[in-house]
C-alpha positions in Angstrom: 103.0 114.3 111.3 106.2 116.3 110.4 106.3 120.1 109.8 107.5 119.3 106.5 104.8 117.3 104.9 102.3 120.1 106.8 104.4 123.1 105.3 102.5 125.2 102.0 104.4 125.0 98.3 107.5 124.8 98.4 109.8 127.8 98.6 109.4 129.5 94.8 106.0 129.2 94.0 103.6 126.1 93.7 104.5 122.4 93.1 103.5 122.0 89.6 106.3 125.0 89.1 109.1 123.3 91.1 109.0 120.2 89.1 108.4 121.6 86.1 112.9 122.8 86.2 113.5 119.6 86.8 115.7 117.3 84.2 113.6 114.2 85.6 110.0 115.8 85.5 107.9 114.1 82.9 107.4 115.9 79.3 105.8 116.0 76.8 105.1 112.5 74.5 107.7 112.1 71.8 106.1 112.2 68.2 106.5 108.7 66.9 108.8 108.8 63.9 106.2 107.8 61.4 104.1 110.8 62.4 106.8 113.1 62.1 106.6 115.3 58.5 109.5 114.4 56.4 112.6 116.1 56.3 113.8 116.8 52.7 117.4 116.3 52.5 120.1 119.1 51.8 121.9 119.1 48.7 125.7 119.0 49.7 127.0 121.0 46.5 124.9 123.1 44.5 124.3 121.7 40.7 126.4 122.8 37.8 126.5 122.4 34.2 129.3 120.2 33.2 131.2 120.9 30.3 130.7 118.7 27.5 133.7 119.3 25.1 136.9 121.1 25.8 139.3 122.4 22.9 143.0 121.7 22.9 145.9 122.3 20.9 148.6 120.2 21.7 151.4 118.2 19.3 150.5 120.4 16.4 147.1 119.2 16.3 143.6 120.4 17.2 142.1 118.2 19.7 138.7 117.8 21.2 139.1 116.8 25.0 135.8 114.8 26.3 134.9 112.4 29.3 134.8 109.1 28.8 135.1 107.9 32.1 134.3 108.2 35.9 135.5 106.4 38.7 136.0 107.2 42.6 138.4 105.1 44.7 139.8 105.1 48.4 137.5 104.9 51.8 134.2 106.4 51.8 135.1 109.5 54.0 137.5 110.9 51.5 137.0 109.3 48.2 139.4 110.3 45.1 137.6 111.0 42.3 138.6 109.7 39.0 138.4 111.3 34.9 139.2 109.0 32.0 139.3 111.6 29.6 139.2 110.9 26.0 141.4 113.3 23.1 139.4 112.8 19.5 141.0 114.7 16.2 138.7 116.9 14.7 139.0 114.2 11.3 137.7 111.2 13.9 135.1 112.2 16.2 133.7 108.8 16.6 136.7 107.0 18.8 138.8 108.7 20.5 143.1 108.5 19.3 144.5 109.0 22.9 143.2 108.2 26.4 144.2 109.3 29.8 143.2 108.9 33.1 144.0 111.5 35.9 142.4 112.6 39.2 138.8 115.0 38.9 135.6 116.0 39.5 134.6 117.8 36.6 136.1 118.6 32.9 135.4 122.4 33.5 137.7 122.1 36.8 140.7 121.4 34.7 143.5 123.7 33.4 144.9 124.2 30.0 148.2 122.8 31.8 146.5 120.3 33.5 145.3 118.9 30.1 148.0 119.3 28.2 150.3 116.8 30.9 147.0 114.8 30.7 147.6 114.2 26.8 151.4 113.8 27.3 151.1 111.1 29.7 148.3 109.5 28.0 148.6 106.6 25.2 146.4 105.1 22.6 143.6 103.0 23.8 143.4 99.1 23.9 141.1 97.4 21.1 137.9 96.2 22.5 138.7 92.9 23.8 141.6 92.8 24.0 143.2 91.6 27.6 146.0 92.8 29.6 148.1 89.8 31.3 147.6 90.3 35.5 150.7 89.8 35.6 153.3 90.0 32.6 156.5 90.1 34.2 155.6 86.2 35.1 153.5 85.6 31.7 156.1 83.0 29.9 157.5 81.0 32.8 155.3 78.4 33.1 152.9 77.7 35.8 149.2 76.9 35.5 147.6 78.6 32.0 144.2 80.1 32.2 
């Protein structure tokens, strides 16, 4: 018999206590996932109210500036969000006269500047229906029709 294995606690109180600062003494049980309480999600930005309509003057004429249009493009860690915005006369609120698409989050986030580039740069819209060729510089010399 060694004098080791006859020797009292360890040096720093009993043995329950030495193991117990140990990274490879046993724990506690995990909690199984489906016994765990669930964890409500964070909201990453805080809800605002978007703005519906937007006044503009711009070309002589008083012009109501409205989305028509969302889109967000690129990779999913930093998408690019997308506003088609849509500029209706005050005489033809149903369809709007000019469109434009530029980069945004939110109607309310935009400057009088940046909307009045926005209706410089955009054009009238396209008839329902009616197609764009894919590619037009190539549309009349020849080739398979479809």
């Amino acid at each position: 018999m060694d004098a080791a294995d006859t020797a009292g606690p360890p040096p720093g109180g009993t043995p329950g206590q030495a193991d117990a600062g140990r990274r490879d003494a046993p724990a506690a049980p995990p909690t199984p996932v489906r016994a765990a309480p669930p964890v409500a999600a964070a909201p990453s930005e805080p809800a605002r109210a978007s703005a519906a309509d937007v006044e503009l003057e711009a070309g002589g004429e008083r012009w109501t500036v409205r989305v028509i249009g969302r889109s967000v493009s690129g990779p999913a860690l930093a998408p690019m969000p997308f506003l088609l915005l849509g500029f209706f006369l005050a005489d033809e609120p149903a369809a709007p006269r000019r469109e434009a698409l530029l980069v945004g989050r939110d109607l309310a986030d935009l400057t009088d500047l940046e909307l009045l580039a926005a209706w410089h740069s955009g054009r009238s819209p396209r008839p329902a229906g009616e197609r764009r060729p894919f590619f037009p510089e190539i549309a009349g010399k020849g080739g398979k029709e479809g």
